[in-house]
N, C-alpha and C positions, 0 to 999 in steps of 0.2 A: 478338599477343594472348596467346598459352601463355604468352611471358616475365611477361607485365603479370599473371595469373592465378597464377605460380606464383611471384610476391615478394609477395602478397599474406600480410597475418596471419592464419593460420587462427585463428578464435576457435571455441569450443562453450561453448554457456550449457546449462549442466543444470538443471532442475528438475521439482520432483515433478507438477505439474500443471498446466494452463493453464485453469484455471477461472477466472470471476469474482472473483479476490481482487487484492487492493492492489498484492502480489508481482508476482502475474501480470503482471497491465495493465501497471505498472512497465516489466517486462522489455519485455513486447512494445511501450513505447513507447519502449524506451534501443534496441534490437534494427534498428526498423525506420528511425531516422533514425543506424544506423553508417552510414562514410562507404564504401561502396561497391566505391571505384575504392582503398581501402588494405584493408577487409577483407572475408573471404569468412569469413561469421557462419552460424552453422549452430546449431539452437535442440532440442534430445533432453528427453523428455519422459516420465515413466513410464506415465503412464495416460491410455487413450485418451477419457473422458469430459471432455473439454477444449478446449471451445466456442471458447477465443481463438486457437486453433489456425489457424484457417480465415484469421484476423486478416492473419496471418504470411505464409502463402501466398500468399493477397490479394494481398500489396507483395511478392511474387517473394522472401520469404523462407525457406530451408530448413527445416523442420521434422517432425522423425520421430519418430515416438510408438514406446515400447520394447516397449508391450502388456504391462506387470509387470500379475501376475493375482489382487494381493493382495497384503497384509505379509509373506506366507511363501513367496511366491514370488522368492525371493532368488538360484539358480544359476541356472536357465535366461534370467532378467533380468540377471542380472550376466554372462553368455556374451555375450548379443547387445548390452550396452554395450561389452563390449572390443570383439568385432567390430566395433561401430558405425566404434568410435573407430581403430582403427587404420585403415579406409577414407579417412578423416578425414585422421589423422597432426595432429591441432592442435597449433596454437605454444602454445596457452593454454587453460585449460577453467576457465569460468567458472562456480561453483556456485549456487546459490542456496537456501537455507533447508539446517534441520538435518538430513535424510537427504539430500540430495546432498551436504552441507558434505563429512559421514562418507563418501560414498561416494568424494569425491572421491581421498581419503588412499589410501583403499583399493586405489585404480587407480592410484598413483605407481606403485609397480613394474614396474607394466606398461608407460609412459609416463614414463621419469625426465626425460627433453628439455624434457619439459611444464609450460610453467609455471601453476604452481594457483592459483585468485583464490579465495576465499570471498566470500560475499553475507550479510550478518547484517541481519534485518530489523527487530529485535523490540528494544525496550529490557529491563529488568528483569523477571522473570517471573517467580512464585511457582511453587514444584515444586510443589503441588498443583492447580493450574490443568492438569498435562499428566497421560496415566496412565502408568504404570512404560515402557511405552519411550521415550515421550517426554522423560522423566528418565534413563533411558539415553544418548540420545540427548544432551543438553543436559551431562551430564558425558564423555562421551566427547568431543564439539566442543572442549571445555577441554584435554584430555590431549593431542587433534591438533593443535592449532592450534598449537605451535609446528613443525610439520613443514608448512603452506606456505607458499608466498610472498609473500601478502597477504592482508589480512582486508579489504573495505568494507563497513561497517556506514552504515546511510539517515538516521542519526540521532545527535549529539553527548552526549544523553544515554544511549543506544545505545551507544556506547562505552566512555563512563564505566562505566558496568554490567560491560561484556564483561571491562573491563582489572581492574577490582576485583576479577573472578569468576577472573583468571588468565591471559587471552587477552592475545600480547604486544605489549605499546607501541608497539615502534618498529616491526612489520611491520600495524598497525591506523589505517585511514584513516580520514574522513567524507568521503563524495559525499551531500549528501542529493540526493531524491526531483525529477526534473524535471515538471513540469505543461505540456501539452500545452495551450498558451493559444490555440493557433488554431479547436483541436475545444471547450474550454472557454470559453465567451464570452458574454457577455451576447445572450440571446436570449428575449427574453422571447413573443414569436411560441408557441414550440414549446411553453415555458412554461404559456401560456396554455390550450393544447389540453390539456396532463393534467391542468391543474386542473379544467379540464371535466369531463375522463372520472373524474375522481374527484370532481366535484361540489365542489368548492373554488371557492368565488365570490374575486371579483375581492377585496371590503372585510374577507373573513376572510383573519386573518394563518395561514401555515402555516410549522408549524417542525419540520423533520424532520432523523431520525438516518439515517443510508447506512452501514450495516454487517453482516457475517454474525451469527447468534445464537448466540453464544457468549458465554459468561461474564468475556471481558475487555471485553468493550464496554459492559459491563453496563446494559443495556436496563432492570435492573430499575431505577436511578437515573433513568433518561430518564423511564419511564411517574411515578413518583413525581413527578419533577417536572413533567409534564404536570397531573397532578391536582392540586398549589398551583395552578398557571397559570390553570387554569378557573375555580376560586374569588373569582381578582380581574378577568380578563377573560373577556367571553361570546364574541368573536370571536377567537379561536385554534381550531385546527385542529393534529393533528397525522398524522403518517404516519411508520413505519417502513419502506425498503426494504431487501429480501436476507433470507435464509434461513438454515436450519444443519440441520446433518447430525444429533442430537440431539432426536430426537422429543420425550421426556419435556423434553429444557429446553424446548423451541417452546411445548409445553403449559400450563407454566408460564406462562409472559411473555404467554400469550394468556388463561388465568385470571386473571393478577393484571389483566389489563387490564378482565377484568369486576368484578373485586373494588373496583378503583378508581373504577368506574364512568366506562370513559372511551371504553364502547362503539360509542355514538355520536359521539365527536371526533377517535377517531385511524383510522387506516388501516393494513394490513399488506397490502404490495404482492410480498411474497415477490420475487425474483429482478427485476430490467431490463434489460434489453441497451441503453435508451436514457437514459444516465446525461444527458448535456447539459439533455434536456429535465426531467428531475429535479431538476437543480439547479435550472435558471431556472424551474420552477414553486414552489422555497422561497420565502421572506421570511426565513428562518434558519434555518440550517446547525445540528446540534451533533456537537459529539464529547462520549460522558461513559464513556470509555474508564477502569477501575478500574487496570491495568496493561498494560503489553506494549506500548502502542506506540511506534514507532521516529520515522520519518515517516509521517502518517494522511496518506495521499491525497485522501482526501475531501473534508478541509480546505480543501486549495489548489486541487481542480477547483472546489468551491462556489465561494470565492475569485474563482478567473477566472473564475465567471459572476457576479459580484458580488455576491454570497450573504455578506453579513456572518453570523460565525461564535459562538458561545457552545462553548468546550475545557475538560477537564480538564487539570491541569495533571501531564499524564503525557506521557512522552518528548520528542520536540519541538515541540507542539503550540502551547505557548507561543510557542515561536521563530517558529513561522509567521504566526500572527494579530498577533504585536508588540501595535501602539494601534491594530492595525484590527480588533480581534474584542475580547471578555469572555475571561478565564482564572476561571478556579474550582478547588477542592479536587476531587480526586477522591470518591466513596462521599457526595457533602453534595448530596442532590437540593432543600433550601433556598436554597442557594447557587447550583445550577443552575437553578431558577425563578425566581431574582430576577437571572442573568445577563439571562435572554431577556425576562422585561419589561423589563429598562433596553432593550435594545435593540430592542422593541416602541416604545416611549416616541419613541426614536431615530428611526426610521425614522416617526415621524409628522411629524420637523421636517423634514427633504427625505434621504432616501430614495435620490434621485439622487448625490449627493454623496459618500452611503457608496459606493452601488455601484460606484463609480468609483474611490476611495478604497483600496478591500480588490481590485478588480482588478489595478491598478497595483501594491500590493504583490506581488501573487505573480509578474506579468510581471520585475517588476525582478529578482526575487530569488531566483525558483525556475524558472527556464528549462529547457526540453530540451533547448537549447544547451547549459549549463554542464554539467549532466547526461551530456551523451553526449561532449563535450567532454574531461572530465576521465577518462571513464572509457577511450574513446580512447588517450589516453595512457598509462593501465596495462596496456593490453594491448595498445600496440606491442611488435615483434616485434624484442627489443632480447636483450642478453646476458644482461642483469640487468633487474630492477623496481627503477626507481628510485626511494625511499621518501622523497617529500616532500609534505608536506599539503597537502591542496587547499586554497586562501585560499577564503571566502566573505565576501564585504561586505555588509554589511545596516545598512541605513539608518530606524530605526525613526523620524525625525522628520518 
């Protein structure tokens, strides 16, 4: 058993947090279906408000929270990462977003054996969307990245972005995003109970956004086009879930929603732990994301619960729905009220067909298989990373 335990890959995934976000979940779902009996995965964490934490442990996953106690709290958390890590001694540390990316670099010295992964989540993203150290941060990612060993970015358009912006070609992959189609599935059972608890009758259609409040997802586009929607149909319904850190924007996006007068039609369900049953309580999904995203998870979990989709046509979003969802201009909330009445219209001719339809897509094509699969393989415990592109085959007919 020592032998079988000590040719194991040591992996470490770093990341800043394990809260509700896309990243997160992500990781904890490539994380918890590594394959076992080849690697011994161990998951470091900076801050301990980090719900999916418990996730990990759950499935007899390693997982240690660093207790960083703040943005300026930088030596005493950068102590107890080497410590962590040299306990450790990983084959590999895999980072995820742009303050692990940078912190990763940091820690070569300490660790030259170690081979360094990068995690890039985000497609293209205006400097003024972050504040000065976040733009720190996103120029400094540029200057390191030629010092590790591999870039995986969740998204093709994700790429294209990174390599324009400087990040190098030949050591920059795509994995996109795996979906969990076993917990993602048509349930319309569970469905049916939170349209209750929110008063959502069976004959009203509900079309809802699932993302944090934040200015890329831009919510103000979604309520805008909620308020066309009403105008030509009286049964829609809408609901926002998730929250954001952001008081004065929440405040906003919660006046404009009176200004729109749409106080009565939509819902703000702030935060859920029970995303399955959220999905299958939709009739449609939207993403109307302005920039930034890579792969939108949300997409492909609607998806596998048959939740035909209405995207903007920002990062890979397009890629995902193919001819089984609406694509639209980003910032054009006309163009996003007239995606979700065609596919209001849609779903009155059968309903079943779509759902079945946009399932099968993301089953075929965006597996946790292929997801943990490929990634597997860059962090076998080899001399070198071997840099060859992951194929993906997508069959949009």
């Amino acid at each position: 058993m020592s032998n079988q335990i000590k040719n194991k890959n040591k992996v470490v995934f770093l990341i800043r947090d394990l809260d509700f976000g896309g990243a997160q979940r992500q990781l904890v779902t490539l994380v918890k279906d590594f394959d076992k009996q080849k690697f011994d995965v161990t998951v470091l964490y900076f801050y301990s408000s980090s719900p999916l934490a418990k996730d990990l442990k759950d499935s007899g996953i390693s997982a240690i929270c660093l207790e960083k106690q703040g943005r300026w709290d930088f030596i005493r958390f950068f102590s107890r990462l080497i410590r962590c890590l040299k306990d450790i001694k990983p084959d590999v540390l895999h980072t995820y977003m742009g303050e692990s990316n940078v912190m990763a670099v940091l820690l070569k010295p300490f660790f030259p054996s170690t081979k360094l992964i990068w995690g890039i989540r985000v497609s293209q993203t205006p400097t003024d969307a972050f504040d000065w150290l976040g733009n720190v941060l996103c120029k400094l990612e540029c200057h390191l990245s030629h010092l590790v060993d591999l870039i995986i970015v969740n998204s093709y358009a994700g790429r294209q972005d990174y390599v324009n912006y400087g990040f190098p070609a030949q050591k920059t992959v795509v994995i996109s995003n795996g979906i969990d189609t076993e917990r993602f599935q048509l349930n319309k059972e569970i469905g049916a109970k939170l349209r209750t608890e929110w008063r959502i009758s069976e004959q009203q259609i509900l079309i809802g956004l699932v993302g944090r409040l934040y200015p890329q997802k831009d919510h103000s586009n979604f309520l805008k086009a909620a308020a066309l929607l009403c105008k030509d149909y009286n049964n829609v319904r809408f609901v926002c879930v998730g929250t954001g850190p952001d008081q004065e924007y929440n405040k906003k996006l919660y006046q404009q929603t009176e200004e729109l007068g749409l106080t009565d039609k939509l819902i703000w369900t702030g935060v859920r732990g029970d995303m399955q049953a959220v999905h299958n309580a939709l009739d449609i999904a939207v993403s109307s994301s302005a920039f930034g995203e890579g792969f939108g998870n949300v997409i492909g979990e609607a998806m596998a619960c048959g939740v035909p989709c209405v995207v903007t046509d920002v990062g890979d979003s397009a890629l995902i729905v193919g001819d089984c969802g609406i694509v639209v201009p980003p910032n054009d909330p006309e163009a996003l009220a007239s995606g979700c009445g065609h596919l209001v219209n849609l779903l009155k001719q059968d309903k079943k067909v779509m759902q079945e339809k946009v399932r099968r897509k993301i089953v075929e094509c965006f597996s946790v298989h292929k997801l943990v699969e490929t990634t597997q393989s860059y962090c076998s415990n080899t001399s070198d990373i071997e840099l060859k592109k992951p194929s993906l085959k997508i069959n949009f007919n």
